[in-house]
C-alpha positions as a Markdown table, in Angstrom:
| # | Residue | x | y | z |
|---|---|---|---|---|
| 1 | Unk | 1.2 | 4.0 | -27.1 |
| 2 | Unk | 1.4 | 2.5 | -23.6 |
| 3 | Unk | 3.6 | 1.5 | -21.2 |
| 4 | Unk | 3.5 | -0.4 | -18.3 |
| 5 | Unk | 5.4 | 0.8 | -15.4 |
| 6 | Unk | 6.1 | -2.3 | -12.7 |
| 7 | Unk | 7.0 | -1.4 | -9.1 |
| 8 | Unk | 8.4 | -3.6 | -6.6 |
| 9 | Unk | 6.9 | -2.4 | -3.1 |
| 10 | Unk | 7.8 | -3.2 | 0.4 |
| 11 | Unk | 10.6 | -5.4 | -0.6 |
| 12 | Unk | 11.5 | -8.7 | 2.1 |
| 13 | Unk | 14.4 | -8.2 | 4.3 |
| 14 | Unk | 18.1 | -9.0 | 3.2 |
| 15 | Unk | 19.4 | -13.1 | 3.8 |
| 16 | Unk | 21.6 | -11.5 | 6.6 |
| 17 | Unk | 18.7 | -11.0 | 8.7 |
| 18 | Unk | 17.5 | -14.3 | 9.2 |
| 19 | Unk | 18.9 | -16.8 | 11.5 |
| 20 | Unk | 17.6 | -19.0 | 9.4 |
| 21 | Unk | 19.4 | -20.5 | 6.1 |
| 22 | Unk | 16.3 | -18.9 | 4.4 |
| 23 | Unk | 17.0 | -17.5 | 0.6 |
| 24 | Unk | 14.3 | -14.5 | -1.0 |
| 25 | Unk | 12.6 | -15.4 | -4.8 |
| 26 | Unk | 14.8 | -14.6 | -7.3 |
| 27 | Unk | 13.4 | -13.5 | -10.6 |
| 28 | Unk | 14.6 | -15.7 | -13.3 |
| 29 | Unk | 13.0 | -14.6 | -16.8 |
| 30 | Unk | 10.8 | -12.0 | -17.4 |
| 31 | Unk | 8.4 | -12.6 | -20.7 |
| 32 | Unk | 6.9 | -9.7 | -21.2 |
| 33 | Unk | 7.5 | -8.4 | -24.3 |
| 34 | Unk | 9.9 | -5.6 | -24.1 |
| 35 | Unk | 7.2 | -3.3 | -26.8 |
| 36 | Unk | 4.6 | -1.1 | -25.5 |
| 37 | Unk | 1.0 | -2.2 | -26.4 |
| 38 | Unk | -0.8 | 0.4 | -28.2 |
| 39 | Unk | -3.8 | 2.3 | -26.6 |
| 40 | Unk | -6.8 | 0.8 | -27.2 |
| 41 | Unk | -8.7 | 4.0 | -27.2 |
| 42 | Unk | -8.6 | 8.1 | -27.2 |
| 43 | Unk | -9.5 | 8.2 | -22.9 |
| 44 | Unk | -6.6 | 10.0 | -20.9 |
| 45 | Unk | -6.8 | 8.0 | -18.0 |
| 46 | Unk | -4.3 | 5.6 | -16.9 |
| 47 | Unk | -4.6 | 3.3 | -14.3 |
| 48 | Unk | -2.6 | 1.6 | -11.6 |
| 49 | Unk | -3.3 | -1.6 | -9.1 |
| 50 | Unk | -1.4 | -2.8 | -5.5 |
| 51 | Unk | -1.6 | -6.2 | -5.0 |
| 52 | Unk | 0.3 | -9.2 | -3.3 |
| 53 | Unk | 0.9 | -12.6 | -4.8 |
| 54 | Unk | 2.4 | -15.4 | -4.2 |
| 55 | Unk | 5.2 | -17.5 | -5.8 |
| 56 | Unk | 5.1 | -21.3 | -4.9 |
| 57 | Unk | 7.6 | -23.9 | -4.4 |
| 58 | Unk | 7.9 | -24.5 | -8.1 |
| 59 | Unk | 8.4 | -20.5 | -9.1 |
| 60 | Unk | 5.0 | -20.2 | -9.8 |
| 61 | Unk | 2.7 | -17.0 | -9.3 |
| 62 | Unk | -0.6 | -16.9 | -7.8 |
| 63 | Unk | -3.1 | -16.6 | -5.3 |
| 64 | Unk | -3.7 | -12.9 | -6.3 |
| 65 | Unk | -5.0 | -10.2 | -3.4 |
| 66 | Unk | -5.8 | -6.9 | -4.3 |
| 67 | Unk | -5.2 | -4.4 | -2.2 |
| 68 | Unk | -6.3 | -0.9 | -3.7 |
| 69 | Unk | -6.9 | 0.2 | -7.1 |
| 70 | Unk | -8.4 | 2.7 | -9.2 |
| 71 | Unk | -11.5 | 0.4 | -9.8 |
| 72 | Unk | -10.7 | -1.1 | -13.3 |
| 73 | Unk | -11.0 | -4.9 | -13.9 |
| 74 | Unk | -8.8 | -4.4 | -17.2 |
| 75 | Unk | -6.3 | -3.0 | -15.4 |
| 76 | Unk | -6.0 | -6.0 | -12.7 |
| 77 | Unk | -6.4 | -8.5 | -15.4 |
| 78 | Unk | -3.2 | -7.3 | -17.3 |
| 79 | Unk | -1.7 | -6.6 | -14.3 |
| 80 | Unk | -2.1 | -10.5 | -13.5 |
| 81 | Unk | -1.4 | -11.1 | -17.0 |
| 82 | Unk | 2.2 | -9.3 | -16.2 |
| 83 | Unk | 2.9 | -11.6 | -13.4 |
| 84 | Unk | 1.8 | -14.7 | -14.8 |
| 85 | Unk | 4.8 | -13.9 | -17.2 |
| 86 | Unk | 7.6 | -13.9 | -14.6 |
| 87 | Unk | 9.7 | -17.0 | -13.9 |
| 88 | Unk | 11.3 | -16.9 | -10.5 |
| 89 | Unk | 13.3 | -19.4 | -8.4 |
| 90 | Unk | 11.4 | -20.0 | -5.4 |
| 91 | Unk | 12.4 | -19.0 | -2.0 |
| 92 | Unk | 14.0 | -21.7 | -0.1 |
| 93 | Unk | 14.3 | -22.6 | 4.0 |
| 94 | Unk | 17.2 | -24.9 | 5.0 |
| 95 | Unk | 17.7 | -26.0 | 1.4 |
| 96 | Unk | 13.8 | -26.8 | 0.5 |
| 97 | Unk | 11.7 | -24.8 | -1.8 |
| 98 | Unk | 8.8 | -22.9 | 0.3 |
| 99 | Unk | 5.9 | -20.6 | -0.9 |
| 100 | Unk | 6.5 | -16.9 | -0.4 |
| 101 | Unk | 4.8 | -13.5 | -1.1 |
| 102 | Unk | 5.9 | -10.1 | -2.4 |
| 103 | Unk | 3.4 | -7.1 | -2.6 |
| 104 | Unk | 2.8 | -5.4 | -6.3 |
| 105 | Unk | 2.2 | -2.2 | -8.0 |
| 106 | Unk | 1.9 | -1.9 | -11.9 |
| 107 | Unk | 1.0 | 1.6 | -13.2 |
| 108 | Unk | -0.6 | 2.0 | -16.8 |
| 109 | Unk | 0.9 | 4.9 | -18.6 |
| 110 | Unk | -0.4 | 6.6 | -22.2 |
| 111 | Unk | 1.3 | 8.8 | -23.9 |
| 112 | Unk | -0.2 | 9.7 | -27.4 |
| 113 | Unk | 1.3 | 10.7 | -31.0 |
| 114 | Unk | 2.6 | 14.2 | -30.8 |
| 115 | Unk | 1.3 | 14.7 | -27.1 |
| 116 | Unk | 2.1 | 13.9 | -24.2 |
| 117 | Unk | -0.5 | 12.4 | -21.1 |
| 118 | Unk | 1.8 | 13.9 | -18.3 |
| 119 | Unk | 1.1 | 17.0 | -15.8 |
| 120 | Unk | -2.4 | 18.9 | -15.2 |
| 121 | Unk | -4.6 | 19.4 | -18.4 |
| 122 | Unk | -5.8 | 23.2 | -17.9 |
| 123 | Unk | -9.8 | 21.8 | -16.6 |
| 124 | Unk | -8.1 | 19.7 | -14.0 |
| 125 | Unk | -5.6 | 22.7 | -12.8 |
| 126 | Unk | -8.8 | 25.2 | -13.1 |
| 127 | Unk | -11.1 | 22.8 | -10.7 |
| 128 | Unk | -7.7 | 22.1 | -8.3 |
| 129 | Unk | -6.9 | 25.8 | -7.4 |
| 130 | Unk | -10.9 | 26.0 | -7.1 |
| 131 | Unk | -11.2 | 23.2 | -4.5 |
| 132 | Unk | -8.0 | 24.3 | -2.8 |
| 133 | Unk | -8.6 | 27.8 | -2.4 |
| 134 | Unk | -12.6 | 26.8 | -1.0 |
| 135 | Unk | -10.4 | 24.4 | 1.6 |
| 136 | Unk | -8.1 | 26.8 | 2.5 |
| 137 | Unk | -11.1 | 29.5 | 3.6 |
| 138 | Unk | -12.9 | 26.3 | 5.3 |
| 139 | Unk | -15.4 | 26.9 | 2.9 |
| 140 | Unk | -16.4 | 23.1 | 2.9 |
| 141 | Unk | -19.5 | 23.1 | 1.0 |
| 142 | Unk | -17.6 | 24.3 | -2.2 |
| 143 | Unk | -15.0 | 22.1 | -1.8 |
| 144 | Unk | -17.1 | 18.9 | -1.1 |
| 145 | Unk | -19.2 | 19.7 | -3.7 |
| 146 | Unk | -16.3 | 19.8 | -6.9 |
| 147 | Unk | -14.4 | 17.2 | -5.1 |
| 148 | Unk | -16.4 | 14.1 | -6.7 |
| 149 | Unk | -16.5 | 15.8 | -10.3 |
| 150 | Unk | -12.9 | 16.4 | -9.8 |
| 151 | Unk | -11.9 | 12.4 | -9.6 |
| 152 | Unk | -14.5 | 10.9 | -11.9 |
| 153 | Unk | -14.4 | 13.4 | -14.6 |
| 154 | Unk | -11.4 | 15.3 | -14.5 |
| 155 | Unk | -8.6 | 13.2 | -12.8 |
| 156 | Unk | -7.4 | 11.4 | -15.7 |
| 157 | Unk | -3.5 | 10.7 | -15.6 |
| 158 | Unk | -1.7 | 9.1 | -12.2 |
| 159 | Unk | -0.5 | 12.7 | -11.4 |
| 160 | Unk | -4.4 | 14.1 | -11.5 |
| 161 | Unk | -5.3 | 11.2 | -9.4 |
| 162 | Unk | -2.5 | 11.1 | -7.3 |
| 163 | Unk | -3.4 | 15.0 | -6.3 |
| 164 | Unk | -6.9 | 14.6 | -6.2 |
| 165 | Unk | -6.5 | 12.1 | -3.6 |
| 166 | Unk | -4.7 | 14.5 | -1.4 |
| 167 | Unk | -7.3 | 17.1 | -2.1 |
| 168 | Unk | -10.3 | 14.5 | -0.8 |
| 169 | Unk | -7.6 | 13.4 | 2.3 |
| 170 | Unk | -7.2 | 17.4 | 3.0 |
| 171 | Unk | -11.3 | 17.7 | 2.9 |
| 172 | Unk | -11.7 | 14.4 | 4.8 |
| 173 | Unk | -9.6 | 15.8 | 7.3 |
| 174 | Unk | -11.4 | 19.1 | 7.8 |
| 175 | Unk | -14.4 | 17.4 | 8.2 |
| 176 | Unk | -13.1 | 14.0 | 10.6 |
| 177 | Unk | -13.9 | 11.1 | 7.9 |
| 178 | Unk | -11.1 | 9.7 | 9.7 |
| 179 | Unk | -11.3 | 6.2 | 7.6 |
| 180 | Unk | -11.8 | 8.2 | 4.3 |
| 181 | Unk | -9.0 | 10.2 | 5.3 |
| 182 | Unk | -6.7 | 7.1 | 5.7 |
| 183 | Unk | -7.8 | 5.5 | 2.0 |
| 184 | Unk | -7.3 | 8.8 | 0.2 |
| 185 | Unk | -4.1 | 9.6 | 2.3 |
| 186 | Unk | -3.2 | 6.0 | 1.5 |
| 187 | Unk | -3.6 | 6.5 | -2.4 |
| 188 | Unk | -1.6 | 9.4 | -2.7 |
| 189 | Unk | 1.2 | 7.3 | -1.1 |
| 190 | Unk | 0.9 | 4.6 | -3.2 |
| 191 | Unk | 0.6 | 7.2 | -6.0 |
| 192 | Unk | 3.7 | 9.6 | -4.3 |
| 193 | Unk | 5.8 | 9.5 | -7.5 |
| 194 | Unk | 3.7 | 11.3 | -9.5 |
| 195 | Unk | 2.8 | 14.4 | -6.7 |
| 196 | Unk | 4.8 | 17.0 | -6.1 |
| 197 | Unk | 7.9 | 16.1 | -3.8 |
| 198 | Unk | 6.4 | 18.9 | -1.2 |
| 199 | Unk | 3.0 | 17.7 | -1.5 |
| 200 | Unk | 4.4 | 14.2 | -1.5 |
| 201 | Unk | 5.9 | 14.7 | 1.8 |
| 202 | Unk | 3.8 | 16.5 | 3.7 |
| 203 | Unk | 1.2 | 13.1 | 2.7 |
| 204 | Unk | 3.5 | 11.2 | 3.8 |
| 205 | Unk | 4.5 | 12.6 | 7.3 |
| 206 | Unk | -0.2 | 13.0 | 7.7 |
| 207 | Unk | 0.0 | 9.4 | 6.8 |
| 208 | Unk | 3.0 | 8.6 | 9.8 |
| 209 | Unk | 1.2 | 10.7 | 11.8 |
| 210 | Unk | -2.1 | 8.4 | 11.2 |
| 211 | Unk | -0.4 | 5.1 | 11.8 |
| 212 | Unk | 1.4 | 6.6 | 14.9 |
| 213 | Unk | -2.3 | 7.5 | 16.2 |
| 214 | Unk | -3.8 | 3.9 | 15.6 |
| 215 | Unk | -0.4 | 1.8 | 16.9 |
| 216 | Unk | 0.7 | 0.7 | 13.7 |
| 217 | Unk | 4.1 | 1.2 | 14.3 |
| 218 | Unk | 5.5 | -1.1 | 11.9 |
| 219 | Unk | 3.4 | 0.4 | 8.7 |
| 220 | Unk | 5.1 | 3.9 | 10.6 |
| 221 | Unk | 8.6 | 2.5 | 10.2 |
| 222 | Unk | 7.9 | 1.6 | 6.4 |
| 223 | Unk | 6.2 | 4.8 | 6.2 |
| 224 | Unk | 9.1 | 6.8 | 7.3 |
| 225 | Unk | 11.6 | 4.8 | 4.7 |
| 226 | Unk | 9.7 | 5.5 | 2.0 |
| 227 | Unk | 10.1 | 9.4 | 3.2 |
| 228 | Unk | 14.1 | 8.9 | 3.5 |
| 229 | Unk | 14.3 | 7.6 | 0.0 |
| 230 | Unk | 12.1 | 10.1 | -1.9 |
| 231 | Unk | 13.1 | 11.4 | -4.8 |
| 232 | Unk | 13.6 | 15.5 | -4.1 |
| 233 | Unk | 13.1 | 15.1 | -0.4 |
| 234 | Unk | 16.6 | 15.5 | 1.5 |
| 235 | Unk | 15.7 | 14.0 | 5.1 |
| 236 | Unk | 19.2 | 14.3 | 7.3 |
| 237 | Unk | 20.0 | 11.5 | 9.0 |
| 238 | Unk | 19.5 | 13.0 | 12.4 |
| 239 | Unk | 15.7 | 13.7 | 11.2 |
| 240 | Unk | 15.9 | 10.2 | 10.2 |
| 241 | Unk | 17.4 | 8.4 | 13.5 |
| 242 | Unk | 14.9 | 11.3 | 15.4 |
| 243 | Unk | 12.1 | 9.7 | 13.8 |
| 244 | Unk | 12.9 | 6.5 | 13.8 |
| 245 | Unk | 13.7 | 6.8 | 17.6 |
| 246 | Unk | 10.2 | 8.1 | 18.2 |
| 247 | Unk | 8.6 | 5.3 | 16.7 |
| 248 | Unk | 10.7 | 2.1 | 18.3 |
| 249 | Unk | 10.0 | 4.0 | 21.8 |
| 250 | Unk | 6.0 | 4.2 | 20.9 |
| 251 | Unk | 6.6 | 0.7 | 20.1 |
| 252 | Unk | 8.2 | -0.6 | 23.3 |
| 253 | Unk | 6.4 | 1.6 | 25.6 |
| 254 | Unk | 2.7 | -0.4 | 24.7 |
| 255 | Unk | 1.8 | -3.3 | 26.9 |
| 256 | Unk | 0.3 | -4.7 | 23.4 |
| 257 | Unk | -0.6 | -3.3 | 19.9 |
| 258 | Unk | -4.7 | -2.8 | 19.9 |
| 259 | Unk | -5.7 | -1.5 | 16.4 |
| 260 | Unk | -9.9 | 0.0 | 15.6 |
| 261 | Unk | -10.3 | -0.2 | 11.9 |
| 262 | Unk | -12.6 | 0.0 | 9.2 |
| 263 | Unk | -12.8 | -2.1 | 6.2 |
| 264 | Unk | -13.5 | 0.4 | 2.9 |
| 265 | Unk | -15.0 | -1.3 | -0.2 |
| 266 | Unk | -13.1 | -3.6 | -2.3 |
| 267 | Unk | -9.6 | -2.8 | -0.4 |
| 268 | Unk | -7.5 | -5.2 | 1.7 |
| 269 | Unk | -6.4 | -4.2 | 5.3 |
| 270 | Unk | -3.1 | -5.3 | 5.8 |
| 271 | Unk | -0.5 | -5.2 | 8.8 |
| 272 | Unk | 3.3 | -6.3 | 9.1 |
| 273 | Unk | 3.4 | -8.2 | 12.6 |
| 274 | Unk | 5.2 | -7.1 | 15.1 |
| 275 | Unk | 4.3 | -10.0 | 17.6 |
| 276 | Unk | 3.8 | -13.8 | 17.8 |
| 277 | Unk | -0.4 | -14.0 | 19.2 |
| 278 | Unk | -2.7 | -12.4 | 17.3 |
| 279 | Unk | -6.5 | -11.7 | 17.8 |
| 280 | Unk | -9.5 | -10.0 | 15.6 |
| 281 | Unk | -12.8 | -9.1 | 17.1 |
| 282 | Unk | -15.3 | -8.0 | 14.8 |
| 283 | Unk | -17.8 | -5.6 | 16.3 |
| 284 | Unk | -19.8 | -4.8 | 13.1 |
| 285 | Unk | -20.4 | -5.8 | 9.5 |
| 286 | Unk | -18.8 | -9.2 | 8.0 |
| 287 | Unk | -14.9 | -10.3 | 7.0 |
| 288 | Unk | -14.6 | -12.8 | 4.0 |
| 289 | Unk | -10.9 | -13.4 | 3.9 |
| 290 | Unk | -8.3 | -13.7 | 6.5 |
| 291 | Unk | -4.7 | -14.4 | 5.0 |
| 292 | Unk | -1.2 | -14.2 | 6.9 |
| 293 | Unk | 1.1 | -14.2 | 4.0 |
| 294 | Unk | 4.9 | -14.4 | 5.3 |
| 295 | Unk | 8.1 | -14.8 | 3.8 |
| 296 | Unk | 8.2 | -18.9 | 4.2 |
| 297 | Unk | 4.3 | -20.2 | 3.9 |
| 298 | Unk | 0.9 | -18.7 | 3.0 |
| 299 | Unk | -1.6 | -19.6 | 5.2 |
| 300 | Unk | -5.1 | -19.2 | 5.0 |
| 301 | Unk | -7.1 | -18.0 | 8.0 |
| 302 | Unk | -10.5 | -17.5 | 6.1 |
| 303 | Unk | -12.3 | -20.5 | 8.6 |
| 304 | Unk | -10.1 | -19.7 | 11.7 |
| 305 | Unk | -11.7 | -18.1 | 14.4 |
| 306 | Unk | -8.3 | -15.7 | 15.5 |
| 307 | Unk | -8.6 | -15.5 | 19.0 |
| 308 | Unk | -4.8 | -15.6 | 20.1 |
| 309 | Unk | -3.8 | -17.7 | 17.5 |
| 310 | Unk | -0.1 | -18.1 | 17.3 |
| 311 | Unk | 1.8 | -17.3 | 14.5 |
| 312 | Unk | 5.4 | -17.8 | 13.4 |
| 313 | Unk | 8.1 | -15.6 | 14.9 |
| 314 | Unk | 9.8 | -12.3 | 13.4 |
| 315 | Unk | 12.6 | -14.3 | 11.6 |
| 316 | Unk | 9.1 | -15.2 | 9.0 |
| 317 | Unk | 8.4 | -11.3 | 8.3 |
| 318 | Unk | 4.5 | -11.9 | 7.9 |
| 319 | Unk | 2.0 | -9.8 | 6.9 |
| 320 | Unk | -1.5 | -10.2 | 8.3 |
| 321 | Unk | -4.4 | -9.2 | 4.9 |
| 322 | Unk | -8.2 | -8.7 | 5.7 |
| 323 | Unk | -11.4 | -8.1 | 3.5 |
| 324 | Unk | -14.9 | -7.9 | 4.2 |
| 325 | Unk | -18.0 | -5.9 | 3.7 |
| 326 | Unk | -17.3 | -2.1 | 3.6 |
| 327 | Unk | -18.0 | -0.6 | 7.2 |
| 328 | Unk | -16.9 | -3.7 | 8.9 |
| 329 | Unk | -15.1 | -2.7 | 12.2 |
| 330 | Unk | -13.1 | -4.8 | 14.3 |
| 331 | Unk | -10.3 | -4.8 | 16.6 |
| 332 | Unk | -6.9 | -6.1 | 16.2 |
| 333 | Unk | -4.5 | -7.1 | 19.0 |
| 334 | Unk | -1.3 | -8.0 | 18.9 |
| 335 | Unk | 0.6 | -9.7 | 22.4 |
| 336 | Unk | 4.0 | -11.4 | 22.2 |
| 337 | Unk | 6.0 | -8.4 | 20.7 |
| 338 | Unk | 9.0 | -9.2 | 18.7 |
| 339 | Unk | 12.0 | -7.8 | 20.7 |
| 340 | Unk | 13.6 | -6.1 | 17.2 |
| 341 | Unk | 11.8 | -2.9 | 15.4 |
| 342 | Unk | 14.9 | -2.0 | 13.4 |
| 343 | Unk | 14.4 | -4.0 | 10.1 |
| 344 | Unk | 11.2 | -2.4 | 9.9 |
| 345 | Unk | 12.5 | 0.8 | 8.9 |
| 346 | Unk | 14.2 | -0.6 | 5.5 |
């Protein structure tokens, strides 16, 4: 049997934060049926898929973006399937129905008759402690050498992957893959329920660390509540306020936020805004789709040259999405900073 696991992520900021009379979606009816379907097959491995969609003024879902997945169309066409059967009440500004956007993960679990699908199967644990133990004595030849026949062959369940990718972001690391390190540091984030809470926190502190490094303080803040609510983790609150601290005076310290990144195959780049003009210069390779996705509208910015184009304030939480060719490289900047960091943290 299977079942599907849904996961709200990034959730939009309460009404009280607006100044606006602006009012969130609000799931209605959910018709999914409530029974597991059963596996279609004997194959261990489970999937999972991040997206963002859209819900329009009539409660409507849509306009589908993935964002990172473990490669599987079934998985995204279920996943949409899933969505397709919600019915929400649209989000609403002064009174009138508007288009808004959430962001998405749905993991696919198996569990089998009289066994389980959960932990490390005794190959997987055997090639780990391998790979680890080869990383640990810098022997990087080893390591890089098991690592791919770890995740294609052996990396089966969400907690195989989920440590796998923190063994490729450990190996990336050693050898300064710096955008390989940032996808597979990424995945075992987005996959940080299933690891280990001390393996899940030390990923998540090298992936703060990351977005400290390239100015992306608001994924930072985001970052470092998904480290205060962690299941096993307990993060005071002074290490909390410390942190957060650190981050808002990063943040208020830069003249402007200037972002290098790399497009990987397949995956969306995304950034919450944390200012009103926004720029992209792309130095190699080709982007396809250019989408600011906020709380009130969905606007598509595929045809728009974004040379300090102006977008809507901080009261419209937006999100900025990017895909291309993999290796593309461009430059972000950000002027006009928003004068408030603190709902960023939530």
């Amino acid at each position: 049997m299977k079942r599907l696991l849904a996961i709200l992520l990034l959730t939009t900021l309460s009404q009280a934060i607006h100044a606006r009379n602006y009012t969130e979606i609000e799931l209605v009816k959910d018709n999914n049926s409530s029974v597991p379907d059963a596996t279609s097959n004997k194959s261990k491995r489970e999937g999972w898929v991040l997206l963002h969609y859209a819900v329009d003024e009539k409660g409507k879902t849509g306009n589908y973006l993935v964002i990172d997945s473990n490669n599987s169309e079934t998985y995204l066409s279920k996943t949409i399937k899933h969505l397709e059967n919600l019915e929400f009440k649209p989000a609403t500004l002064d009174g009138k129905p508007v288009a808004s956007s959430r962001f998405y993960i749905m993991q696919f679990e198996k569990a089998f008759f009289q066994s389980n699908n959960n932990g490390m199967s005794r190959a997987f644990n055997r090639r780990y402690n391998k790979i680890s133990d080869a990383l640990a004595n810098n022997r990087l030849d080893d390591a890089s050498a098991n690592l791919q026949e770890l995740r294609d062959d052996y990396a089966k369940n969400l907690t195989e992957q989920a440590l796998s990718a923190w063994l490729h972001a450990l190996y990336y690391y050693a050898v300064q893959d710096w955008y390989a390190y940032r996808d597979a540091t990424q995945v075992a984030f987005y996959l940080r329920d299933s690891l280990p809470a001390h393996i899940s926190m030390q990923n998540i502190q090298n992936l703060m660390q990351w977005q400290m490094y390239k100015k992306n303080y608001s994924g930072a803040a985001y970052t470092l509540g998904a480290l205060n609510r962690l299941e096993g983790v307990s993060l005071t609150e002074e290490a909390f306020n410390k942190s957060k601290q650190d981050i808002s005076n990063a943040f208020y310290k830069e003249p402007l936020i200037k972002i290098d990144s790399q497009l990987s195959a397949n995956n969306a780049w995304f950034y919450r805004l944390t200012g009103s003009n926004i720029s992209i210069d792309v130095h190699q390779g080709k982007i396809h789709t250019k989408s600011l996705r906020c709380n009130d509208a969905i606007i598509d910015l595929s045809d728009v040259e974004l040379n300090e184009f102006k977008a809507p304030n901080a009261e419209s939480e937006c999100f900025l999405f990017v895909k291309g060719d993999a290796g593309t490289q461009f430059t972000y900047t950000e002027k006009e900073q928003y004068e408030n960091l603190a709902p960023y943290f939530e």
